[in-house]
C-alpha positions as CSV (number, residue, x, y, z in Angstrom):
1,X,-9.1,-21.4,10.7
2,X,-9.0,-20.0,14.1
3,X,-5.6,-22.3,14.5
4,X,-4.7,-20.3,11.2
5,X,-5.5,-16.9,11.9
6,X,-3.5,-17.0,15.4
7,X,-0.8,-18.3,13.5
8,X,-0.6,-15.3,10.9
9,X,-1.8,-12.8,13.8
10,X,1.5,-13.8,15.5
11,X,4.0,-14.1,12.4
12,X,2.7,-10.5,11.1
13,X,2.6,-9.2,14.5
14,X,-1.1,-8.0,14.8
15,X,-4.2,-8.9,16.1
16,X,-6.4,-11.7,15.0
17,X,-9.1,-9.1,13.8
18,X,-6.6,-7.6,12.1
19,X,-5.7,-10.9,10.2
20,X,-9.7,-11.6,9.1
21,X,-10.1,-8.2,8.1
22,X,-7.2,-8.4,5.3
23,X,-8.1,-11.8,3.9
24,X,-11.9,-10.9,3.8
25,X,-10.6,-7.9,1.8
26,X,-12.3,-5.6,3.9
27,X,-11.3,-1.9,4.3
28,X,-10.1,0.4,6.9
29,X,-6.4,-1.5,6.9
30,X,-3.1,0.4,6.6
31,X,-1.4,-0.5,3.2
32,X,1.8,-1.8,5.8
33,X,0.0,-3.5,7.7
34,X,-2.0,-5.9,4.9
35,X,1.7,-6.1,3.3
36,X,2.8,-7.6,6.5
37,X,-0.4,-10.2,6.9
38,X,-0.1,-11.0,3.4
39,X,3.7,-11.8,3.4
40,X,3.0,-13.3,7.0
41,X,0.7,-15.8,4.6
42,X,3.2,-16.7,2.5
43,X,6.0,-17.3,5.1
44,X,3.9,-19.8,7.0
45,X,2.6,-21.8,3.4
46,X,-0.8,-20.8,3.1
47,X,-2.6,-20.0,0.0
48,X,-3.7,-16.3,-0.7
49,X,-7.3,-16.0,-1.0
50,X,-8.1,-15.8,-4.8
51,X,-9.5,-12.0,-4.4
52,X,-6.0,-11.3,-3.0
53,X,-4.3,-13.0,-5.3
54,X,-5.8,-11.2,-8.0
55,X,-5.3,-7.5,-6.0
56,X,-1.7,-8.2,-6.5
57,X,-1.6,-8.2,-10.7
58,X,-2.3,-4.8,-11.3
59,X,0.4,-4.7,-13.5
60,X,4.1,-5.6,-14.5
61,X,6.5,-3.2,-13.9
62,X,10.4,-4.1,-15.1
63,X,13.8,-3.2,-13.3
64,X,16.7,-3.6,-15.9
65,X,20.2,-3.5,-13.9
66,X,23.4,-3.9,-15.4
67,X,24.2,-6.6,-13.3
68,X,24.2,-8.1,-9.9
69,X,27.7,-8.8,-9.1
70,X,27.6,-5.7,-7.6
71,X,26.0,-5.5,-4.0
72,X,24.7,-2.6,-4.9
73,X,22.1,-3.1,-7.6
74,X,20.4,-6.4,-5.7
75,X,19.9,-3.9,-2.6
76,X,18.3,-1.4,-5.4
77,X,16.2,-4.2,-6.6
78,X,15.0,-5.5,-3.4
79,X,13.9,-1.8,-2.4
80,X,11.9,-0.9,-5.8
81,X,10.8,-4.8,-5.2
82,X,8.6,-4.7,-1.8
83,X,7.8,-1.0,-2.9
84,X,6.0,-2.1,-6.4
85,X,4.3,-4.9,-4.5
86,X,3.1,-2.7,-1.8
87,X,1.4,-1.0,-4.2
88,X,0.1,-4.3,-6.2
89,X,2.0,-4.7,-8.8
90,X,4.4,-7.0,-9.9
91,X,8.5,-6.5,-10.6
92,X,10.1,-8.0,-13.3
93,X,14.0,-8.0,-12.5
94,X,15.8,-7.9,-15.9
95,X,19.8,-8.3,-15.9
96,X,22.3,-8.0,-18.2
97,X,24.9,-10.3,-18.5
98,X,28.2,-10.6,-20.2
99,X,27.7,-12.0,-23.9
100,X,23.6,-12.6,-22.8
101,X,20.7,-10.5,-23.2
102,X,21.4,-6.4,-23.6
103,X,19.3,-4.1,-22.4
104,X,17.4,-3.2,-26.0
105,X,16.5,-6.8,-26.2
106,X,15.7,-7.0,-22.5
107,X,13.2,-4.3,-22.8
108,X,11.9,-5.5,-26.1
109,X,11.3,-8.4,-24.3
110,X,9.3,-6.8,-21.4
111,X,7.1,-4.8,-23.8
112,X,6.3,-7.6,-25.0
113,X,4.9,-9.1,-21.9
114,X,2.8,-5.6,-21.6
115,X,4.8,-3.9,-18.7
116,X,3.3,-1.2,-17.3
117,X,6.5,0.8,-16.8
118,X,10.4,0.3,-17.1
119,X,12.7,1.4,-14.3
120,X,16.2,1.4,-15.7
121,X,18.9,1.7,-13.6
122,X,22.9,2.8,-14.6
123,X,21.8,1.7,-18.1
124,X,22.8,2.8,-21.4
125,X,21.4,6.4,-20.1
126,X,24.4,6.4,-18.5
127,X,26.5,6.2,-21.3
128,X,27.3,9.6,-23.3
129,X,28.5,7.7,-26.5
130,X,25.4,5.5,-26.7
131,X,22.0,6.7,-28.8
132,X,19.7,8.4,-26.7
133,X,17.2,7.7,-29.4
134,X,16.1,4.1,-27.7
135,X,14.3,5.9,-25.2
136,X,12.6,8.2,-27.8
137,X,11.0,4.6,-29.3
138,X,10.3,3.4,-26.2
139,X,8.0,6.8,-24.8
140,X,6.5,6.2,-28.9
141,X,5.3,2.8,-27.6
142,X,3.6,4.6,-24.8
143,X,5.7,3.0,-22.5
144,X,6.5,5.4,-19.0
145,X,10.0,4.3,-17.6
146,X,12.2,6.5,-15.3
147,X,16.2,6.3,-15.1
148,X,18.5,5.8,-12.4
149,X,22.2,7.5,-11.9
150,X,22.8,8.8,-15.4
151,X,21.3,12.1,-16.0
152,X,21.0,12.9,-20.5
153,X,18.8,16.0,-21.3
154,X,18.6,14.7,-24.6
155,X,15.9,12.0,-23.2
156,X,12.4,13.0,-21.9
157,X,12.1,11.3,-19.2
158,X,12.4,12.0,-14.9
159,X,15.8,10.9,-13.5
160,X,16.6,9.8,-9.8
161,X,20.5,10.1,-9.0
162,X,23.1,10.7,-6.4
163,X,24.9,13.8,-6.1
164,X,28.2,12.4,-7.4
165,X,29.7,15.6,-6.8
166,X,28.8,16.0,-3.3
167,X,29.7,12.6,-2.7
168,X,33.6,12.6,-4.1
169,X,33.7,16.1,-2.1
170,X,32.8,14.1,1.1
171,X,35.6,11.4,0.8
172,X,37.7,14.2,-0.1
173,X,37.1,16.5,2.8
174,X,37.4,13.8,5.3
175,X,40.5,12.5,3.6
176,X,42.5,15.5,3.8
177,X,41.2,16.5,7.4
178,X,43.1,13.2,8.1
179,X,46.2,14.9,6.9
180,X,46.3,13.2,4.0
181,X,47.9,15.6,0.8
182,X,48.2,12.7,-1.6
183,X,44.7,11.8,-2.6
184,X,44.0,9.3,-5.5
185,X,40.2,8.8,-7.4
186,X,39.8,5.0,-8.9
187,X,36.6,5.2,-11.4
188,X,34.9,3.6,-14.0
189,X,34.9,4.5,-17.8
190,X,35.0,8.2,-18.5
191,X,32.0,8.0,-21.2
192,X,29.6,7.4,-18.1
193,X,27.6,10.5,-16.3
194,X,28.4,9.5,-12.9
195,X,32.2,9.1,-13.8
196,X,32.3,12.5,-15.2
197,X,30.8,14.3,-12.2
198,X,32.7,12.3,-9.6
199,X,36.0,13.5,-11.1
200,X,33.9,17.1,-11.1
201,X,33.8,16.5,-7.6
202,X,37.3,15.5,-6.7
203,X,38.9,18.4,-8.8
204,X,36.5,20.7,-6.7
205,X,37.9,19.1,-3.5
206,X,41.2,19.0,-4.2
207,X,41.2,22.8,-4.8
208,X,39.3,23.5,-1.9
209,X,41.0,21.6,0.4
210,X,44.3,21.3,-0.9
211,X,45.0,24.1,-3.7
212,X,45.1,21.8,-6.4
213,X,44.7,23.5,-10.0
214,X,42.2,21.2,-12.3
215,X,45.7,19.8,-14.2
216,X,47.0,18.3,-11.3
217,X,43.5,16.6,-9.7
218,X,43.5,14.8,-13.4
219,X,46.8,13.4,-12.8
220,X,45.6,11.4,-9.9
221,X,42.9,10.0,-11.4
222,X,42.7,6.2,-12.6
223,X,40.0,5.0,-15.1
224,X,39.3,1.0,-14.2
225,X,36.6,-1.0,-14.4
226,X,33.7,-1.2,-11.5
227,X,35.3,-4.6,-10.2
228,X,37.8,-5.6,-7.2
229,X,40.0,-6.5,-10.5
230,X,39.3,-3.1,-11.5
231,X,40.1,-1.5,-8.4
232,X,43.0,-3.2,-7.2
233,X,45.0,-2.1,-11.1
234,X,43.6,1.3,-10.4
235,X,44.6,1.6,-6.6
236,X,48.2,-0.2,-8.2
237,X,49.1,2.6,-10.5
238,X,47.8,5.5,-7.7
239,X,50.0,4.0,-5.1
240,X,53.0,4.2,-7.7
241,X,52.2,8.0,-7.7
242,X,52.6,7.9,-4.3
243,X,49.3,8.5,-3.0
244,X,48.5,8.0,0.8
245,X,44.9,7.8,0.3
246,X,42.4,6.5,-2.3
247,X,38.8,7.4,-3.2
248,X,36.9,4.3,-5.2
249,X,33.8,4.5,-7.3
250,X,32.7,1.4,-5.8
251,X,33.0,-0.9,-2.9
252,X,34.1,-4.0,-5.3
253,X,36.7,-1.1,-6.0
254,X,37.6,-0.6,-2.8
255,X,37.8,-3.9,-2.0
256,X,40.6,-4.1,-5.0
257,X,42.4,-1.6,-3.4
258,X,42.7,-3.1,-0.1
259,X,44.0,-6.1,-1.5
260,X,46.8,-3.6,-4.0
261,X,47.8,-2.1,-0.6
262,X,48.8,-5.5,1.0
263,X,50.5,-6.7,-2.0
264,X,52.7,-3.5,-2.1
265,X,53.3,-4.6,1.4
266,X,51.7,-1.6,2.6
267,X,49.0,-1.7,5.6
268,X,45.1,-0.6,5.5
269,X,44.4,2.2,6.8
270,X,48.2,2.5,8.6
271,X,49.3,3.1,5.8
272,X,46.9,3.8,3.0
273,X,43.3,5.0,3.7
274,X,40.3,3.6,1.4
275,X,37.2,5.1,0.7
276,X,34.6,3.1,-1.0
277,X,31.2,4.0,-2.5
278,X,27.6,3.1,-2.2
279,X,27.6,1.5,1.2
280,X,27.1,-2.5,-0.1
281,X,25.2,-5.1,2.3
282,X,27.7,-6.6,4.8
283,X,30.3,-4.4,3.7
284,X,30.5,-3.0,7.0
285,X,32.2,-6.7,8.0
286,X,35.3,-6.2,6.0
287,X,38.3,-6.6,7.5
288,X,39.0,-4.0,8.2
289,X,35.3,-2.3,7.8
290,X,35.4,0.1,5.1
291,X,34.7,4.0,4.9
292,X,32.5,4.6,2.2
293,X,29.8,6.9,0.3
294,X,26.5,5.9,0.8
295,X,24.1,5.6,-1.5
296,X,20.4,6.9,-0.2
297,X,19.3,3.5,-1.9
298,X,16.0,3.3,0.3
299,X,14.5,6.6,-0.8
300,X,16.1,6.5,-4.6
301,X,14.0,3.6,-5.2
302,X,11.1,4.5,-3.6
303,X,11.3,8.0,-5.5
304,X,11.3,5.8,-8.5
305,X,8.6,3.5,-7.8
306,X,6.6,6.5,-7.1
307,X,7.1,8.2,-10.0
308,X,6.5,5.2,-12.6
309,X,3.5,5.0,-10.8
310,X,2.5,8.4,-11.6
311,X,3.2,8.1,-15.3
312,X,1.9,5.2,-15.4
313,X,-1.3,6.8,-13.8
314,X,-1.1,9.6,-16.0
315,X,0.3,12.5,-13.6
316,X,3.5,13.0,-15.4
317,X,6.7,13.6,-13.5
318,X,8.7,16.6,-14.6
319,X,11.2,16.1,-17.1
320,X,14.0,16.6,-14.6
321,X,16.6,15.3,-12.5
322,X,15.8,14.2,-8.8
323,X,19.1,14.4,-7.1
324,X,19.8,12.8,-3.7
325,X,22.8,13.6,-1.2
326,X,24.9,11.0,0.1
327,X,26.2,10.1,3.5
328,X,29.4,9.8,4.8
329,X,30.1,6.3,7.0
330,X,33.3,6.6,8.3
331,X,34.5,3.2,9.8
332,X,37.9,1.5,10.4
333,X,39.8,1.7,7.1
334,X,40.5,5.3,6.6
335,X,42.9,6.8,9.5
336,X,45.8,9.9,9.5
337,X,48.2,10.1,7.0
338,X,51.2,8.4,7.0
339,X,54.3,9.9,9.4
340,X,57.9,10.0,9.5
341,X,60.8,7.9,6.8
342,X,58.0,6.1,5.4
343,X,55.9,8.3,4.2
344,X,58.6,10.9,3.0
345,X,60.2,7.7,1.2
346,X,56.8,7.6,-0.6
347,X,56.1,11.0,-1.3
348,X,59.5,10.4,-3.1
């Protein structure tokens, strides 16, 4: 045991005392710090104490996500993840895929296992043309649940978002302070919340920035699908309008784009400047390393766990929308606009 203890001591970075202290269960322990001995435990293959084993069940708690393709959503996952078990409880990670589960029958299927909570992120919320009255069921079934990105004020419930707005006004501002005049947006769907606002944002941009009346911002605007297919058809048809510089709703977006600038023959950011969104894992390794919104992911999710938690504990959360402001990360694929035959060949 003493072989044992120095073993966790040094995998969770504390002291020895520290170690006994946690797996005797005593008190006087920062929540952190027992997450670290306990995970330190189950790195090195050894058993939880049964007493700890049991502290963790304090309930279920489901994430439904529309998928994991996107970088994005296994980032938001991990976060509400380690925050749920922090707190003893245990996620359930529901996902949508294409022809399986949807998310009526994935939630069905965690009230059925006696979830505690539901945190539903870019769901069917999301959707304007979708009926809000799933969530009415679901608070009959005394269920709490709060949604993510997607704000509906037909559904009582707290929200968590990004300021979609803010964000397309970032990428826009930083755009045309490159010198850039042509300014495409690539987005998703139109009947989804965050689509609507971002092209909110961009039209409030454009004018402020460039003049732009409302009529001509919509003209250089692309509906695609969230996908690097998606973004490279919508990043196609902007280029053909002879845009200098594109604004994606996504970094699998962005990613499409980069590839429909090469194939035009054009170079990234030489020649077209790329602005992705959300700030994906590793997406700062792209070649070249992409300029994107970022998504306050860490505190979104944490904002969620913690107020589940306080439904679930029977502090209701006001029936509102927590909105969060984004960051711009400029890196190497946005750069000045265009100059010289070129680019007055393309403005053409």
């Amino acid at each position: 045991m003493t072989a044992r203890l120095s073993d966790i001591a040094a995998q969770a970075g504390v002291s020895e005392a520290t170690v006994s202290r946690v797996l005797n269960g005593k008190r006087g322990v920062a929540t952190g710090t027992r997450e670290s001995v306990l995970t330190a435990l189950d790195t090195l293959g050894y058993e939880r104490p049964v007493r700890l084993r049991a502290a963790r069940s304090a309930g279920l708690i489901g994430l439904i996500t529309p998928e994991l393709d996107n970088p994005i959503f296994p980032a938001l996952a991990q976060v509400i993840g380690q925050a749920l078990t922090r707190q003893g409880y245990t996620p359930v990670l529901a996902t949508q895929t294409p022809g399986g589960s949807t998310e009526d029958e994935l939630t069905e299927m965690l009230v059925e296992r006696g979830v505690a909570g539901i945190i539903f992120a870019s769901g069917l919320h999301a959707d304007t043309t979708a009926d809000t009255r799933r969530y009415a069921r679901l608070l009959g079934q005394g269920v709490p649940f709060v949604l993510i990105n997607g704000f509906s004020p037909e559904i009582e419930a707290p929200f968590v978002s990004t300021d979609d707005r803010a964000a397309i006004r970032l990428a826009v501002t930083h755009l045309a302070s490159l010198g850039h005049t042509r300014i495409g947006l690539a987005v998703g769907p139109r009947r989804f919340v965050p689509v609507a606002r971002k092209i909110e944002g961009f039209r409030l941009g454009m004018q402020e920035r460039l003049g732009l009346a409302p009529e001509e911002s919509d003209a250089l605007v692309q509906h695609s699908l969230y996908t690097v297919e998606g973004g490279q058809a919508a990043a196609a048809s902007l280029l053909q309008r002879g845009c200098t510089a594109l604004v994606c709703a996504s970094d699998m977006m962005a990613l499409g784009a980069i590839r429909a600038a090469r194939r035009a023959g054009l170079q990234v950011p030489g020649d077209v400047s790329v602005v992705g969104f959300d700030d994906s894992p590793l997406i700062a390794f792209t070649d070249p390393p992409l300029t994107t919104i970022r998504q306050p992911v860490q505190v979104m999710g944490q904002t969620a766990v913690r107020t589940v938690l306080d439904e679930i504990g029977g502090t209701p959360a006001p029936r509102t929308e927590f909105i969060f402001m984004p960051e711009l990360v400029v890196r190497g694929s946005t750069a000045a606009g265009p100059q010289g035959l070129g680019a007055s060949a393309r403005r053409s």
